[in-house]
SEPA-973514 format. One record per residue (C-alpha): y, z, x. Coordinates in pm, 1 decimal. Layout:
SEPA-973514
> c2;c3;c1
> Y;Z;X
...
//
This chain:
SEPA-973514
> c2;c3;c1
> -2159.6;638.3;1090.3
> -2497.5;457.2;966.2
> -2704.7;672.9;775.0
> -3036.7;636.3;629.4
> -3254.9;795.9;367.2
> -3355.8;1065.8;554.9
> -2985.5;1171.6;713.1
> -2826.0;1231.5;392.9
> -2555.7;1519.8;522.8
> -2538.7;1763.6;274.2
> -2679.5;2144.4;203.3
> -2965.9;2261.8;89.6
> -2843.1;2425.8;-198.8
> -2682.1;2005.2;-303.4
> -3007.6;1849.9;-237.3
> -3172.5;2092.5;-511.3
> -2911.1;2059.4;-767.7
> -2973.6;1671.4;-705.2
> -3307.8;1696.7;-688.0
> -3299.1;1892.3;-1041.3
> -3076.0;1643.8;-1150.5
> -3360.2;1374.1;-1028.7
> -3122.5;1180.5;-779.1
> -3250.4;1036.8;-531.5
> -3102.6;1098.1;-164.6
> -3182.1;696.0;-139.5
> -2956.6;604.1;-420.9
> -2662.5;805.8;-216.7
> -2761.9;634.4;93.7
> -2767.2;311.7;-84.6
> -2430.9;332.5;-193.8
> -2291.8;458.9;87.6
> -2158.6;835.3;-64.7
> -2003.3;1086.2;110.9
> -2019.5;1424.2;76.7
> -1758.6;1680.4;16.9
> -1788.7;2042.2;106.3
> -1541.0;2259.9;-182.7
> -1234.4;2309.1;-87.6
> -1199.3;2742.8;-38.3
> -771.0;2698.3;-4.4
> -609.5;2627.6;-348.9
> -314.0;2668.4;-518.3
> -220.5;2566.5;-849.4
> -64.7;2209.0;-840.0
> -14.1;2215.3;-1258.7
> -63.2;2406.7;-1553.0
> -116.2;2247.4;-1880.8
> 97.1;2374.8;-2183.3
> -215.2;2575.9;-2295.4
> -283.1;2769.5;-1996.3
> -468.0;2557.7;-1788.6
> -461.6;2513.3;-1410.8
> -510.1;2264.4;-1235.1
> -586.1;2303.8;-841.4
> -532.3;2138.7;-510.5
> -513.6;2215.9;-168.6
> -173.5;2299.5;-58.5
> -66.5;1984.7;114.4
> -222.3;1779.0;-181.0
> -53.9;1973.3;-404.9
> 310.3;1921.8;-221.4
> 252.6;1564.6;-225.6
> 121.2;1589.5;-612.9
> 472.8;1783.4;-661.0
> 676.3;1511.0;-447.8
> 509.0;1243.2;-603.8
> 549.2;1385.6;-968.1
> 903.4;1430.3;-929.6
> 1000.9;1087.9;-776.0
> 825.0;944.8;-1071.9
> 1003.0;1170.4;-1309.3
> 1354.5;1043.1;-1163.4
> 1218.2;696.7;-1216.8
> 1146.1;772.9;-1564.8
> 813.5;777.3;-1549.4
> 546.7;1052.8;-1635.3
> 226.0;1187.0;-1478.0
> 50.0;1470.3;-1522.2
> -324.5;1542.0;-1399.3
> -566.6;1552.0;-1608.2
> -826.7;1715.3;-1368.7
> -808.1;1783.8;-997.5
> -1034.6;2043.2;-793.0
> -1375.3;2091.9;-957.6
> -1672.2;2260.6;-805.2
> -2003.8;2071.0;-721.1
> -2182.8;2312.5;-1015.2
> -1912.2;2181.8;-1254.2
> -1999.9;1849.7;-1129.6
> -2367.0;1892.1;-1185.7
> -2248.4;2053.2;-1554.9
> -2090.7;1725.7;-1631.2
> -2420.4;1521.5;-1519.3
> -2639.0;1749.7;-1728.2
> -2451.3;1697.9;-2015.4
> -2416.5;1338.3;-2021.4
> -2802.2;1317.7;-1954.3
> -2871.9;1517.2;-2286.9
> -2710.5;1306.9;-2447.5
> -2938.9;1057.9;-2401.3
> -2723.0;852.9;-2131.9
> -2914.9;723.8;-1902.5
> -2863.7;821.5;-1527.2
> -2819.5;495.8;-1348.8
> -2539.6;486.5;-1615.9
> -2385.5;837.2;-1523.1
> -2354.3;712.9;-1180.6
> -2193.1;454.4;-1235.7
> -1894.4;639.8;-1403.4
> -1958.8;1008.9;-1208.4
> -2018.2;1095.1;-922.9
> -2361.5;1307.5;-783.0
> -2280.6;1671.8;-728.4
> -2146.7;1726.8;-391.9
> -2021.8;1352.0;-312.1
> -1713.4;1395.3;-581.6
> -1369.8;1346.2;-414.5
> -1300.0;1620.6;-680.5
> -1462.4;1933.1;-480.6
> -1221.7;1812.1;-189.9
> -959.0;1963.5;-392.7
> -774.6;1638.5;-273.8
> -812.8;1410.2;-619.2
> -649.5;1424.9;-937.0
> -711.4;1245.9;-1265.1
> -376.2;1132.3;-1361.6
> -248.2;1037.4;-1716.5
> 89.7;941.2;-1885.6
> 208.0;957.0;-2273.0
> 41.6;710.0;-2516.6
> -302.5;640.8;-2371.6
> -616.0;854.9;-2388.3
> -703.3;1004.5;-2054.4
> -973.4;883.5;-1845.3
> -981.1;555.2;-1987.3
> -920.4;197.8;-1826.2
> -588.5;144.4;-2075.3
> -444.5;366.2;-1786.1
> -428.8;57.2;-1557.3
> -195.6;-129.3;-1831.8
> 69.4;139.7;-1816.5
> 380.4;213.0;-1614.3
> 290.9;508.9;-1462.7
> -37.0;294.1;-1308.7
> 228.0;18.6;-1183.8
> 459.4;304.2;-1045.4
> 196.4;456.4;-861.6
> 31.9;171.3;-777.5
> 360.9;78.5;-601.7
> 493.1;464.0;-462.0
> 185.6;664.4;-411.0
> 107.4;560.6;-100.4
> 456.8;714.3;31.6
> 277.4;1066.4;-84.7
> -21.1;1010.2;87.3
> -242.4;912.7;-235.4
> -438.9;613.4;-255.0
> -653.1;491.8;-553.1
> -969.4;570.9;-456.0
> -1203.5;315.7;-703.8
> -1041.0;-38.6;-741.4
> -1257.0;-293.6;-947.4
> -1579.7;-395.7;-757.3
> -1531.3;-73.6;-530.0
> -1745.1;-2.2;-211.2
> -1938.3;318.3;-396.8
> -2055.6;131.9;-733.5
> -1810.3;308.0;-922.4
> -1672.4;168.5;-1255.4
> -1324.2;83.6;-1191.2
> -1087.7;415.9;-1215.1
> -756.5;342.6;-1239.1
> -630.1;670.1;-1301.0
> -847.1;851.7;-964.2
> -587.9;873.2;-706.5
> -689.9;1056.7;-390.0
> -459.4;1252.6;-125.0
> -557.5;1107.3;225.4
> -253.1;1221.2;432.0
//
């Protein structure tokens, strides 16, 4: 579906968090975002050793489970980072960055605009393995990125920001998104 500036498909309530978070509907138009309603049907796909849960929607979290054990037998491991987050948490994340002093054309380019995250599809999950730092392009030199760049597909998970991707997205190799 074309859209233009004026038919960007989101709800009120998004367009004023963007709007406070001076984005313009044209820069999602531009770049072609989509948006993603939050997910309401979670369950717990992980729990870190501290206590914290990460969630999914059931059938993304079977797959994550699948997946995560196939690689396990292979002798390789994953574990997720992050997965389901709402679009406030998203707009928490693009508040912070800008006091900081980052500017926002910058932001975008390595988060997404509150309600156009793959995250609030409770479909996505931030993956990492032993010995690099999370969220950082290292990821792509591992063996977990080469095992999943070779398996995931049979779980339904695709990486969803290759170099020079569609959405202007730095390159994320460890973003992996369930599509099935």
């Amino acid at each position: 579906m074309q859209r233009t500036p004026s038919a960007v498909e989101c709800p009120e309530e998004v367009r004023a968090v963007l709007a406070s978070l001076q984005i313009p509907l044209d820069t999602i138009v531009a770049r072609s975002l989509v948006f993603y309603p939050e997910a309401a049907d979670l369950v717990v796909a992980e729990a870190e050793e501290g206590g914290k849960q990460h969630f999914l929607i059931p059938a993304a979290a079977s797959a994550w489970y699948s997946m995560k054990s196939a690689a396990t037998s292979d002798g390789i491991g994953i574990r997720i980072v992050s997965a389901f987050r709402t679009i406030d948490r998203q707009a928490e994340i693009v508040r912070a960055k800008l006091a900081n002093g980052v500017p926002l054309d910058t932001i975008l380019c390595v988060s997404a605009p509150p309600g156009f995250s793959e995250h609030h599809s409770g479909r996505a999950v931030d993956v990492t393995t032993e010995g690099v730092r999370p969220l950082e392009t290292e990821f792509e030199q591992t063996a977990a990125f080469q095992w999943l760049s070779r398996n995931a597909g049979q779980f339904g998970y695709s990486l969803s920001f290759p170099s020079d991707n569609r959405y202007g997205y730095a390159h994320e190799p460890w973003h992996w998104c369930f599509d099935a």
